[in-house]
C-alpha positions, 0 to 999 in steps of 0.5 A: 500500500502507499502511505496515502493508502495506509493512512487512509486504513489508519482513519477508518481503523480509529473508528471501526464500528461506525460509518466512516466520513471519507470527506472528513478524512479527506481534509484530515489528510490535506487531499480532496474527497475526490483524489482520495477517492481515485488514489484508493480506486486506483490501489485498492480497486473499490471507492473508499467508502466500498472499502470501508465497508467491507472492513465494517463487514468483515468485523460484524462477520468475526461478532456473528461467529464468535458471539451470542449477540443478536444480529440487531445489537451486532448491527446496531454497534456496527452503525447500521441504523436498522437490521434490515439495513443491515441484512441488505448491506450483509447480504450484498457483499455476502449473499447470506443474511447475517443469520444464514451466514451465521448458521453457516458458519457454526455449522461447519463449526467455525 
């Protein structure tokens, strides 16, 4: 990664269950929204908020798997503001709601 890069996963990883503010983090590292946006698309293949999310989403995987919570508390202190927003962003990067990922997953005894 660059340093652009790395900063920018240093940003996101000072919050990381809530929805990051790429415009904030932008500013904080003296580029605009839209050169941040083009460098990370450039290195990481995706927009930084793509980017973020999928690191959103692959924490609220590791709580599904190695928690009892419910898929709502787990949505909720991810940011999400409902569980079926959840179940929607869920399901787009992982073609399962939380539940089926989570029955999935403790069936094949991860």
């Amino acid at each position: 990664n660059s340093e652009l890069v790395d900063q920018f996963l240093e940003e996101i990883n000072r919050n990381p269950d809530g929805q990051p503010n790429i415009a904030a983090i932008a500013r904080k590292l003296g580029i605009s929204r839209g050169r941040l946006h083009t460098r990370i698309r450039e290195e990481a293949g995706m927009s930084p908020s793509d980017y973020a999310q999928r690191l959103r989403i692959k924490r609220c995987c590791q709580r599904l798997t190695t928690s009892d919570d419910s898929i709502t508390d787990i949505g909720y202190d991810f940011g999400f503001a409902s569980s079926q927003y959840f179940s929607r962003v869920f399901k787009k990067y992982l073609g399962a709601t939380p539940s089926e990922y989570r029955k999935q997953m403790l069936t094949r005894g991860f």
